[in-house]
C-alpha positions as CSV (number, residue, x, y, z in Angstrom):
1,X,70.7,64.5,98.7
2,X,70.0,67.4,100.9
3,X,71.8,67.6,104.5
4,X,70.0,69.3,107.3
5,X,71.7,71.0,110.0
6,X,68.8,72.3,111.5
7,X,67.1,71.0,115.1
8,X,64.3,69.3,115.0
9,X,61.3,71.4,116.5
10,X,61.2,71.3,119.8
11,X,64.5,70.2,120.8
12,X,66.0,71.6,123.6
13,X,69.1,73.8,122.2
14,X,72.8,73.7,122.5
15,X,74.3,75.0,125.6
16,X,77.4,74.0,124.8
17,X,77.1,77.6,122.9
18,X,75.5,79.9,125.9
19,X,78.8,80.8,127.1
20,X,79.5,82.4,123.4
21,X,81.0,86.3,124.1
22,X,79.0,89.2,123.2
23,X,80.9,89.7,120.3
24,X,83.0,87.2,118.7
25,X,85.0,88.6,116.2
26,X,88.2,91.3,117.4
27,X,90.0,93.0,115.7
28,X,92.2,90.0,113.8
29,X,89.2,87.7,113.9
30,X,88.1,84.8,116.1
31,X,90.8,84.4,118.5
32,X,90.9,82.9,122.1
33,X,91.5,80.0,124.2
34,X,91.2,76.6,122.6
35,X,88.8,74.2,124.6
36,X,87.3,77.3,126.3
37,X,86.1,79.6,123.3
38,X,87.7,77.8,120.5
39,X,86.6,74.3,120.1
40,X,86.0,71.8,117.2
41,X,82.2,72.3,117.8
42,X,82.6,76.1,117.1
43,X,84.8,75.6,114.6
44,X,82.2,73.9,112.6
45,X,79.6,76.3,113.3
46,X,82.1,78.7,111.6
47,X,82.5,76.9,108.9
48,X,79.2,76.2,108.3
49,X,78.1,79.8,108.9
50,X,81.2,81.1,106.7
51,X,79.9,78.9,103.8
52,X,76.5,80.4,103.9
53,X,78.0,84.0,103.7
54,X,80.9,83.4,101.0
55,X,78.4,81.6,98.3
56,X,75.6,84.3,98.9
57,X,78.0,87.1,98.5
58,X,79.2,85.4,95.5
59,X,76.5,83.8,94.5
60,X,78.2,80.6,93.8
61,X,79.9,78.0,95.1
62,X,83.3,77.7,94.8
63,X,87.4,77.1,96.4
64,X,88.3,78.5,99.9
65,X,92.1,78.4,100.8
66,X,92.7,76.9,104.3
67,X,96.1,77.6,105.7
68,X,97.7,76.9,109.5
69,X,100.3,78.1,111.7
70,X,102.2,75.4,114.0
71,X,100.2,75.0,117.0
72,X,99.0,71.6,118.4
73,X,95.3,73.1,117.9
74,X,95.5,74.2,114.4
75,X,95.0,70.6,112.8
76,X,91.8,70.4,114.8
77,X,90.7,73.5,114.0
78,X,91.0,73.5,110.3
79,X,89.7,70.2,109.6
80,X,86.4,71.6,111.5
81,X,86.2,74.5,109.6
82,X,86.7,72.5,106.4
83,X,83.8,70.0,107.6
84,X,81.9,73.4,107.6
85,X,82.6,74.8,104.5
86,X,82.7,71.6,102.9
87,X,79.1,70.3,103.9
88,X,77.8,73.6,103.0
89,X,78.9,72.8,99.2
90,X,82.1,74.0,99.0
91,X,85.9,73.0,97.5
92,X,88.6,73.4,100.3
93,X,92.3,73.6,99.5
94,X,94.3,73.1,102.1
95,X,97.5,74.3,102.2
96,X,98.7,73.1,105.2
97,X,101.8,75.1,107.4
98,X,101.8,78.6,105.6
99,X,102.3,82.2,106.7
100,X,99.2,84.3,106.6
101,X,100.1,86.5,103.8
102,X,100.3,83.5,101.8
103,X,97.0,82.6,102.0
104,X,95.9,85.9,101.3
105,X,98.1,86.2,98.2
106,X,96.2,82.8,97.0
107,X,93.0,84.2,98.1
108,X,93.6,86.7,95.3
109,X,95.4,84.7,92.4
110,X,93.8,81.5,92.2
111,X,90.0,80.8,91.6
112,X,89.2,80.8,95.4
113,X,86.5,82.8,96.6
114,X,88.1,83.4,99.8
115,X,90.4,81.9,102.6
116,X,90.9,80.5,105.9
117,X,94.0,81.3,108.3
118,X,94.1,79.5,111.6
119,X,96.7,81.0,113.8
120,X,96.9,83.6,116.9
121,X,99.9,85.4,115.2
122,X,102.0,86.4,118.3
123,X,99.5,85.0,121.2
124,X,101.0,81.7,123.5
125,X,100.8,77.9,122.6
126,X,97.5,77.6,124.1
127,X,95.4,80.2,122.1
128,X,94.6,79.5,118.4
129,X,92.3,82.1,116.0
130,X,90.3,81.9,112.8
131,X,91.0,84.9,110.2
132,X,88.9,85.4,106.9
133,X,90.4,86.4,103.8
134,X,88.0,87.8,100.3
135,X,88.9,87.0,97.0
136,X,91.1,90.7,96.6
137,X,93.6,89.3,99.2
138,X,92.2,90.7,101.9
139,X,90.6,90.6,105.5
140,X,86.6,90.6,105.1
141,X,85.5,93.6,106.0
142,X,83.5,94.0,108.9
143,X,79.9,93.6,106.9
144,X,81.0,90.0,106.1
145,X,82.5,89.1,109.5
146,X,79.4,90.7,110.8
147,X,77.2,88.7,108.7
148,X,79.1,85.1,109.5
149,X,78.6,85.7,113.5
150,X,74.8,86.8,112.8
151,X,74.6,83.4,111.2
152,X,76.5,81.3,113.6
153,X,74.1,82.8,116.6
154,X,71.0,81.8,114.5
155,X,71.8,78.6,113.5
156,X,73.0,77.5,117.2
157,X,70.1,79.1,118.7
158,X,68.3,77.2,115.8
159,X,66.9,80.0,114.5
160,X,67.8,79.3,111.1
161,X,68.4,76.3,109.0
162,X,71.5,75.6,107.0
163,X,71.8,73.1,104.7
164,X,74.0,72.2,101.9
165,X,73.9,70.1,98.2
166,X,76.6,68.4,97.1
167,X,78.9,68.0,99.4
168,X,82.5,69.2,98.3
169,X,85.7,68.2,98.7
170,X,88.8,68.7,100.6
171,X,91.9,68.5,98.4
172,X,95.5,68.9,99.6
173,X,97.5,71.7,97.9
174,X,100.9,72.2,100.1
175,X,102.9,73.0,96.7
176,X,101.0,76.1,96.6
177,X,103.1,77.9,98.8
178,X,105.8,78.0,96.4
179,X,103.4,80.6,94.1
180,X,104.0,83.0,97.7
181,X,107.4,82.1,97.4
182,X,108.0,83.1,93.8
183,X,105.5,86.1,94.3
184,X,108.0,87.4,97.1
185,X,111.0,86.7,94.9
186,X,110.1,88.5,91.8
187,X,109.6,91.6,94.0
188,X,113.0,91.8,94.7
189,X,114.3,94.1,91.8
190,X,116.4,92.8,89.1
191,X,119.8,91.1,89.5
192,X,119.9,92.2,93.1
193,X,121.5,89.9,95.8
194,X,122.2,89.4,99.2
195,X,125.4,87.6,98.6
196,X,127.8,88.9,101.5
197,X,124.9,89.9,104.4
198,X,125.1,87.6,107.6
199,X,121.7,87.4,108.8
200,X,119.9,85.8,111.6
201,X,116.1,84.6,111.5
202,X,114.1,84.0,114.5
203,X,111.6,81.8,112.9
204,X,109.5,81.1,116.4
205,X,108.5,77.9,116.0
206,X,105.7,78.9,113.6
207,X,105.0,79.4,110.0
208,X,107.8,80.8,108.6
209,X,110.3,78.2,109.3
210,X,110.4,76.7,105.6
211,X,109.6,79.8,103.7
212,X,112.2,82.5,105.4
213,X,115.1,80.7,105.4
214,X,115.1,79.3,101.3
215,X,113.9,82.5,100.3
216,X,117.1,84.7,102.2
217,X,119.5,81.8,100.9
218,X,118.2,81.6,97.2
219,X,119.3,85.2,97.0
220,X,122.6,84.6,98.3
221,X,122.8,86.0,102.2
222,X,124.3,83.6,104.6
223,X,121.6,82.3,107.0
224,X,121.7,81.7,110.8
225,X,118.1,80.2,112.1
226,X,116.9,80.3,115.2
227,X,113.8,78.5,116.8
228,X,113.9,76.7,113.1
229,X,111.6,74.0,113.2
230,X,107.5,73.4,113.6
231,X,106.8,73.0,117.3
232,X,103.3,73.8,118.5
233,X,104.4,73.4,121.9
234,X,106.7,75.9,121.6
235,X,105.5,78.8,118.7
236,X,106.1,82.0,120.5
237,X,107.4,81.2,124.1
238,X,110.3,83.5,124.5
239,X,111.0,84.4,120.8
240,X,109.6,85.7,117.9
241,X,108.5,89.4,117.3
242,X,107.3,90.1,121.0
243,X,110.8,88.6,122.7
244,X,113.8,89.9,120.7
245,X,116.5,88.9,123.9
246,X,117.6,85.6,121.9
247,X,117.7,87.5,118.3
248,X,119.5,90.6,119.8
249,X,122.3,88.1,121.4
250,X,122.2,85.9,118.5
251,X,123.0,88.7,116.2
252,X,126.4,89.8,118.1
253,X,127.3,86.2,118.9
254,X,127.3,85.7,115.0
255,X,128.4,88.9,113.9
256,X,125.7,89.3,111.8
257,X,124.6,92.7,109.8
258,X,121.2,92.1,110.8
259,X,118.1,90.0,112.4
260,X,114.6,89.7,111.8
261,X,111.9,88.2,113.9
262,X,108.8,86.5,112.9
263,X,105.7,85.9,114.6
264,X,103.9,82.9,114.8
265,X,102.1,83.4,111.3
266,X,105.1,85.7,110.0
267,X,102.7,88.5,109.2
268,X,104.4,90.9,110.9
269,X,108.4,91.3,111.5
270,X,110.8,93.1,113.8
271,X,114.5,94.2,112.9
272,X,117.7,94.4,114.8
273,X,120.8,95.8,113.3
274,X,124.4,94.8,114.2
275,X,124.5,96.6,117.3
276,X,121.8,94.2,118.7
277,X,119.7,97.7,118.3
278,X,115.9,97.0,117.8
279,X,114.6,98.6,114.5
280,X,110.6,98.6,115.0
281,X,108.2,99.4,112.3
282,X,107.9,103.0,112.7
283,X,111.7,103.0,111.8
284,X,110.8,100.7,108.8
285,X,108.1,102.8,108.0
286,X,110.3,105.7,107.7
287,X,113.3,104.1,105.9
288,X,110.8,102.1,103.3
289,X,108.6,105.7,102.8
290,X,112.0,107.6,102.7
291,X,112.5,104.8,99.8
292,X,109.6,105.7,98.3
293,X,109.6,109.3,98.5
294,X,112.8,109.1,96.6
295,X,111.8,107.3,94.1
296,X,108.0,108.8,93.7
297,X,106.6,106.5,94.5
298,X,104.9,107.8,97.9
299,X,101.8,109.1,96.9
300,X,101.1,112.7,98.7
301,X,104.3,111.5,101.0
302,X,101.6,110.0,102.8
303,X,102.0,107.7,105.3
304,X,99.6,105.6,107.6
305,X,100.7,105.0,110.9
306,X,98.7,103.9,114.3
307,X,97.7,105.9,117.3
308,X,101.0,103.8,118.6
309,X,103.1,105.6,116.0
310,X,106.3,107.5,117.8
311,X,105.8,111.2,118.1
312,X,109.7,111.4,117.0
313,X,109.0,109.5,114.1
314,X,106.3,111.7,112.7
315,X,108.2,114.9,113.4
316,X,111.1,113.8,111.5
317,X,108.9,112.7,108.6
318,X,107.5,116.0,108.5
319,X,110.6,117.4,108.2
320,X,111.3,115.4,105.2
321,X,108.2,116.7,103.3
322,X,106.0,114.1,104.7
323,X,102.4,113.5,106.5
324,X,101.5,110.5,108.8
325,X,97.5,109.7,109.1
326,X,97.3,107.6,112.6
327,X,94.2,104.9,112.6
328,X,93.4,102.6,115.7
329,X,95.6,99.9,116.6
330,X,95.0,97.2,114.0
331,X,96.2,96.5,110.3
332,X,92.2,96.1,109.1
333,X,92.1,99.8,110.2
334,X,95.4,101.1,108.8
335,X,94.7,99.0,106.0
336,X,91.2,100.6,105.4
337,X,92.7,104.2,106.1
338,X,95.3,103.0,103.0
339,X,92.2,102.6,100.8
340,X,90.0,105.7,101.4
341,X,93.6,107.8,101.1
342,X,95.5,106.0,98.6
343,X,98.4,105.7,100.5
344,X,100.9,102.8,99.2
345,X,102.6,102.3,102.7
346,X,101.3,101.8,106.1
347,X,101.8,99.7,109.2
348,X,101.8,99.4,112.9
349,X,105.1,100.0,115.4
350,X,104.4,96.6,115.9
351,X,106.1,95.4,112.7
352,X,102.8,94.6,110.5
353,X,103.6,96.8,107.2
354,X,101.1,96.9,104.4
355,X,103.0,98.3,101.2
356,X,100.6,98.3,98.1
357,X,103.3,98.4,96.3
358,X,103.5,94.8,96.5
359,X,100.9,93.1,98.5
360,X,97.1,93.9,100.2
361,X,98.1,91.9,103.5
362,X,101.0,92.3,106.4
363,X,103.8,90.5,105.3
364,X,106.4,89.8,107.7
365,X,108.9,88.0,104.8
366,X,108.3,90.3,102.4
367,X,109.1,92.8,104.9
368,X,112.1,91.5,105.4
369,X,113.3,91.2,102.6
370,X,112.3,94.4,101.1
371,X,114.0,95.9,103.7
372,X,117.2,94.1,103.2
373,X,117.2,94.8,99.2
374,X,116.8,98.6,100.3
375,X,120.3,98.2,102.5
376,X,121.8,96.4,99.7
377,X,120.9,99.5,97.3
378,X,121.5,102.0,100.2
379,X,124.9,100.8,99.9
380,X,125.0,101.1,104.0
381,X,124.1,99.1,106.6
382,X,121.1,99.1,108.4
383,X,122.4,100.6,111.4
384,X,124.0,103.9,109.5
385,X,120.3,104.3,107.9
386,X,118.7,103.9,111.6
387,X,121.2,106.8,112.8
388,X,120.5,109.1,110.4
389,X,116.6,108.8,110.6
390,X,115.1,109.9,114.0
391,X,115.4,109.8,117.7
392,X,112.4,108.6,119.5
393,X,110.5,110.3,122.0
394,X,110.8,107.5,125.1
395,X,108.0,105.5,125.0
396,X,106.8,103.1,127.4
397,X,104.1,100.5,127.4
398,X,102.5,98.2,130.4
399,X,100.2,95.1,129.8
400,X,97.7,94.5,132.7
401,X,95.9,91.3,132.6
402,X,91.9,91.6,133.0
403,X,90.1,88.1,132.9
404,X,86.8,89.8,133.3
405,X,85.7,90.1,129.7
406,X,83.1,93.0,130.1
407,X,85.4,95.0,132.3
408,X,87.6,95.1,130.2
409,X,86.4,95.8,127.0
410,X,84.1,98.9,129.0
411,X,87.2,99.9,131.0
412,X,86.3,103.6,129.7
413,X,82.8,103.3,131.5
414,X,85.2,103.7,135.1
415,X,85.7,107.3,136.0
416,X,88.4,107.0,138.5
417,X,90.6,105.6,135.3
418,X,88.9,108.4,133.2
419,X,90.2,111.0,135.7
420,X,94.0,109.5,136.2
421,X,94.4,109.8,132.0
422,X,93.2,113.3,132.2
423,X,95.6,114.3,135.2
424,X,98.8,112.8,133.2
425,X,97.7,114.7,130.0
426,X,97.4,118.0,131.9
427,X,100.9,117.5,133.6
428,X,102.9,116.9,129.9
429,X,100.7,119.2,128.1
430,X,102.1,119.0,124.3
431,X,105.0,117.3,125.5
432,X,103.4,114.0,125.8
433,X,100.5,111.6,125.5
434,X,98.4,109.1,126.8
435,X,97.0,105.7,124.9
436,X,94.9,103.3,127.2
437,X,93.1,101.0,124.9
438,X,91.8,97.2,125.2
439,X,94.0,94.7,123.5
440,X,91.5,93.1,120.5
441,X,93.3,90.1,120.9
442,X,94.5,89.2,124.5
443,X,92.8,89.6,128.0
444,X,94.7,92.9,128.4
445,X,94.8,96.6,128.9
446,X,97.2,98.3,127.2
447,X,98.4,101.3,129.0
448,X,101.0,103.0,126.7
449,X,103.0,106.9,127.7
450,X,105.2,109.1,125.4
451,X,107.2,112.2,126.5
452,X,110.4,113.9,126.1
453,X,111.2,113.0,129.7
454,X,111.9,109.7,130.8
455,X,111.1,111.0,134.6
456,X,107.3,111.6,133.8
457,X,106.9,108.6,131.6
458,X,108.1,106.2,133.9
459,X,106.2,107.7,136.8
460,X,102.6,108.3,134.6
461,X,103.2,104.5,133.5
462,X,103.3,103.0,136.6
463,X,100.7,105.5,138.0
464,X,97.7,104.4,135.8
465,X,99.1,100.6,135.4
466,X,98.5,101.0,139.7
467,X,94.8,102.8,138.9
468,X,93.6,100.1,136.1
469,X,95.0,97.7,138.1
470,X,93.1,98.6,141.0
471,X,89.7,99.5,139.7
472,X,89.7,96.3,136.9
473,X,92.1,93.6,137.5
């Protein structure tokens, strides 16, 4: 039996999809507002459309991995996308509440031709996303993601048809998180343990609130969780990677030797020593490379940072023998920058780290725990490493909220903006810098200044946050 999704001729065509953005993937995905851009109707298109592109770059049918972070949408969500993929001919494993990196580390060792992550990684409650995984582990490059979009706007235009065979099936698979969980144990080196280390995990609600915890107390640390349980409701909202107040408190309350801090879909981490100190990627990025370098096994002593990367933190990797290649904000492009190079380690100030090493997505646990082994062979604690490392340039950075999609993703089309930037960069000179950019996930402008003086970043902050805010918001 052949299904037909086509329309028949003549039929007047969906408007539910007129209001679809000019482009649809960013730069983590599909990601937006659920019942405004994300809804179970265009979550079908995308799995329809995504089951089109995965068997004809394969040229077969075959297994997708479907994984989900904890929000109220993500049920919804995947089952549509599954409906998709599934009419379309395809086997869907669904591994239900997962991290992201675990889905991509399935993508790549189990006969799946690709994967499915539904989560909005640091975003609010209300926002869900849809990230693509290829059978090597990871994101689909830009040709496929290109290719699935091209197919959703021809088939809701009905410009196309897409139909399927033999329908396939949708098979529950939750035990297969514990291959990612074995995976992250066996890269901890040999007979090490973190028997005596107090640490605290802000879990935030999301998908890392099973994994984290057995994984730090199978190798021996005492455990304090925070935010510990599944709660759509509440994944994100005050905690997690982007709100470390709870974690830093938490930390001294407890007396603990260090924190870490998940996002909602624990691909990306942030550290806080016993001091209550915040220890952001570019430190882990220095301590892991450092690491590396040691040991050589830091090809070139190359590392690959973001335009976001802390002008202190390259200078003192220079000084250790090192170079830092900055991408665009974004693991796909610090990822890509990792391939063309050969680097092993990369990541974003953020907390997403990509180490080769070990893994070809951001993983927030492994992360983690890498980063805790290295302590435990150090023989130090984390905040001793931190103060030997590097000071940071002061660094501030300002969100303004523009609703106005086009606006804001043209905000360097507006001259009066163009000609604040290039005032600030003339007053610091070489002493500082300027990074305006539209967030590829959120309705935001980043504004972002670095100096040696606290003085003229403070007032060059506030100065274009008052200039976007005026000509955009």
């Amino acid at each position: 039996m052949v299904v037909s999704f086509s329309r028949p001729q003549g039929e007047v065509k969906n408007t539910h999809f007129q209001a679809l953005p000019a482009k649809l993937f960013g730069t983590d995905g599909i990601r937006g507002k659920v019942g405004d851009l994300l809804t179970a109707n265009l979550a079908l298109e995308v799995g329809l459309a995504a089951g089109k592109v995965f068997q004809d770059y394969h040229s077969t049918s075959g297994v997708v991995i479907i994984g989900q972070d904890s929000r109220n949408s993500s049920d919804m969500l995947s089952m549509a996308i599954a409906s998709g993929l599934t009419s379309m001919g395809l086997e869907v494993w669904n591994v239900g509440l997962c991290p992201t990196p675990c889905v991509a580390y399935l993508a790549k060792t189990t006969e799946a031709i690709g994967g499915v992550m539904i989560s909005a990684s640091h975003n609010p409650p209300q926002d869900n996303g849809i990230k693509f995984f290829g059978d090597k582990g990871t994101k689909l490059d830009t040709i496929l993601t290109g290719a699935i979009e091209k197919t959703i706007r021809q088939h809701v235009s009905g410009d196309i048809n897409l139909q399927g065979g033999k329908c396939g099936h949708i098979r529950q698979y939750h035990d297969l998180t514990q291959n990612y969980a074995s995976f992250l144990q066996d890269s901890i080196p040999n007979h090490l343990d973190f028997s005596g280390i107090k640490i605290v995990l802000d879990l935030a609600w999301g998908a890392s609130v099973e994994l984290a915890p057995s994984m730090f107390k199978a190798l021996g640390a005492e455990v304090i969780c925070l935010n510990s349980q599944a709660d759509g409701d509440r994944i994100n909202v005050n905690c997690g990677s982007t709100h470390l107040e709870q974690l830093k408190q938490a930390v001294k309350d407890h007396q603990a030797d260090i924190g870490y801090a998940f996002d909602g879909d624990a691909d990306r981490v942030m550290a806080v020593d016993n001091q209550g100190r915040v220890v952001c990627g570019d430190y882990i990025l220095y301590l892991w490379g450092k690491y590396l370098q040691n040991k050589g096994l830091l090809p070139n002593n190359l590392l690959i940072g973001t335009v976001m990367a802390n002008l202190g933190f390259e200078m003192a990797w220079q000084k250790l023998g090192g170079k830092l290649t900055r991408t665009a904000v974004g693991d796909q492009n610090v990822q890509a920058a990792m391939w063309e190079t050969g680097a092993m380690l990369g990541g974003e100030q953020s907390g997403h780290i990509l180490c080769h090493h070990h893994h070809f997505s951001g993983d927030g646990i492994q992360t983690a725990l890498q980063l805790t082994a290295l302590v435990r062979q150090e023989g130090n604690c984390l905040k001793s490493l931190v103060n030997d490392s590097f000071t940071p340039y002061p660094q501030v950075l300002k969100n303004v909220r523009v609703e106005d999609r086009e606006k804001r993703l043209n905000w360097q089309d507006n001259d009066t903006i163009q000609s604040a930037i290039a005032s600030a960069e003339s007053a610091m000179g070489d002493q500082g810098r300027v990074l305006v950019r539209a967030s590829g996930t959120e309705p935001l402008i980043r504004v972002m200044v670095e100096a040696q003086n606290c003085d003229l970043v403070n007032y060059w902050t506030n100065h274009l946050v008052k200039v976007v805010e005026d000509n955009l918001a």
